[in-house]
C-alpha positions as CSV (number, residue, x, y, z in Angstrom):
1,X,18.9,-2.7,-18.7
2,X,17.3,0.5,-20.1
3,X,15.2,-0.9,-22.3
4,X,13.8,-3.0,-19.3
5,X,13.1,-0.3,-17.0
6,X,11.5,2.0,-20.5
7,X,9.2,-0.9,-20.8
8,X,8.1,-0.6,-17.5
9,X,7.2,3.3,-17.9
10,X,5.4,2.4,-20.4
11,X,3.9,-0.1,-18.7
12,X,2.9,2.3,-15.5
13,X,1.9,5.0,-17.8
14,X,-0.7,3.0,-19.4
15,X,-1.8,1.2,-16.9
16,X,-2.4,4.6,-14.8
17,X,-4.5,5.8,-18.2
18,X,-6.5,2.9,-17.8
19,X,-7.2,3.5,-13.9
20,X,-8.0,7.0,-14.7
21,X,-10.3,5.8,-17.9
22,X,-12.4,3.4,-15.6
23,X,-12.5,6.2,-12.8
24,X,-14.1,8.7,-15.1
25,X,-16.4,6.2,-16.4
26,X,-17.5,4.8,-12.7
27,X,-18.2,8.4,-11.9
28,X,-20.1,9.7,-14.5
29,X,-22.3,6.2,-14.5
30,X,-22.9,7.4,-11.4
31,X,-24.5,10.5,-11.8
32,X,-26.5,9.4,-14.5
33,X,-31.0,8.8,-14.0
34,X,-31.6,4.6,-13.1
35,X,-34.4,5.1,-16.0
36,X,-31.5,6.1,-18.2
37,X,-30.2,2.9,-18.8
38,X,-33.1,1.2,-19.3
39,X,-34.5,4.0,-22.2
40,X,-31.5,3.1,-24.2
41,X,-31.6,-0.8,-24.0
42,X,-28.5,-1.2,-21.8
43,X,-27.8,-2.7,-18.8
44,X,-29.0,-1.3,-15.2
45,X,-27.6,0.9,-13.0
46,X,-26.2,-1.1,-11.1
47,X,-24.8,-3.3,-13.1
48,X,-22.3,-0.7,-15.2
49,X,-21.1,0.9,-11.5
50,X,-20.5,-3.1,-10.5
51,X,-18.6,-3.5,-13.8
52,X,-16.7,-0.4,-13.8
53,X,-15.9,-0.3,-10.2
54,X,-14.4,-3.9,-10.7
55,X,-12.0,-2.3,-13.9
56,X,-11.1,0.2,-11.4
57,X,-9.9,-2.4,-9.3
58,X,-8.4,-4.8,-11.0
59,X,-6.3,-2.2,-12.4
60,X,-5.4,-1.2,-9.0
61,X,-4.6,-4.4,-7.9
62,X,-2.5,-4.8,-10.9
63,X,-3.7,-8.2,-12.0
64,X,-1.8,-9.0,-15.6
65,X,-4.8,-9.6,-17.8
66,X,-7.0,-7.5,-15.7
67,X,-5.8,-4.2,-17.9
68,X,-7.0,-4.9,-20.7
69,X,-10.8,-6.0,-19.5
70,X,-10.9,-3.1,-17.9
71,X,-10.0,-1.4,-20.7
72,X,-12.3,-2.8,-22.9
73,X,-15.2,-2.8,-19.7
74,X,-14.4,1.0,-19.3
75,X,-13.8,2.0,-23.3
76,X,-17.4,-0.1,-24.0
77,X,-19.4,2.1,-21.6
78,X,-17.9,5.7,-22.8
79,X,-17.7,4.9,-26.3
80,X,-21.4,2.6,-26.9
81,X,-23.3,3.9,-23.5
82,X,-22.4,7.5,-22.7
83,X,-23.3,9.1,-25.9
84,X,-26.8,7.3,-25.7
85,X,-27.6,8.3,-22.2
86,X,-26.7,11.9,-23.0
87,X,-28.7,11.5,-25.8
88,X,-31.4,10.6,-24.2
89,X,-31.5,12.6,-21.2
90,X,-31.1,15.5,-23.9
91,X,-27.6,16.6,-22.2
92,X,-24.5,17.9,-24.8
93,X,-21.7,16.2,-25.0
């Protein structure tokens, strides 16, 4: 029985990371320049807040796969498409 209800914290606690993860990224893909994206050979815009908003909600929803795309969806954009807008846009990280 305890290690049942453990796994479930865990569970929670992770999956709240993730929601938080995807949050931050939706937000700051939002304040970035349209021309941005585009400088650095990613996708649009629109396209990152489409896919980040959907992490955000799938992990909202708490669909069982959904998780761990967002995870990857949300982790893709901070780790490969952040530092190059910031980059470009000659902010500090």
């Amino acid at each position: 029985m305890y290690l049942a209800s453990l796994t479930g914290y865990v569970l929670f606690a992770l999956q709240s990371a993730v929601f938080v993860m995807a949050l931050y990224a939706l937000v700051h893909a939002a304040m970035q320049r349209p021309d941005a994206y585009t400088a650095v050979d990613k996708l649009t815009k629109p396209v990152w807040l489409a896919i980040l908003a959907a992490a955000a909600v799938v992990v909202w929803v708490m669909v069982p796969v959904g998780g761990a795309i967002a995870a990857c969806a949300a982790g893709v954009y901070l780790v490969d498409v952040k530092p190059k807008l910031l980059e470009v846009q000659g902010k500090s990280r």
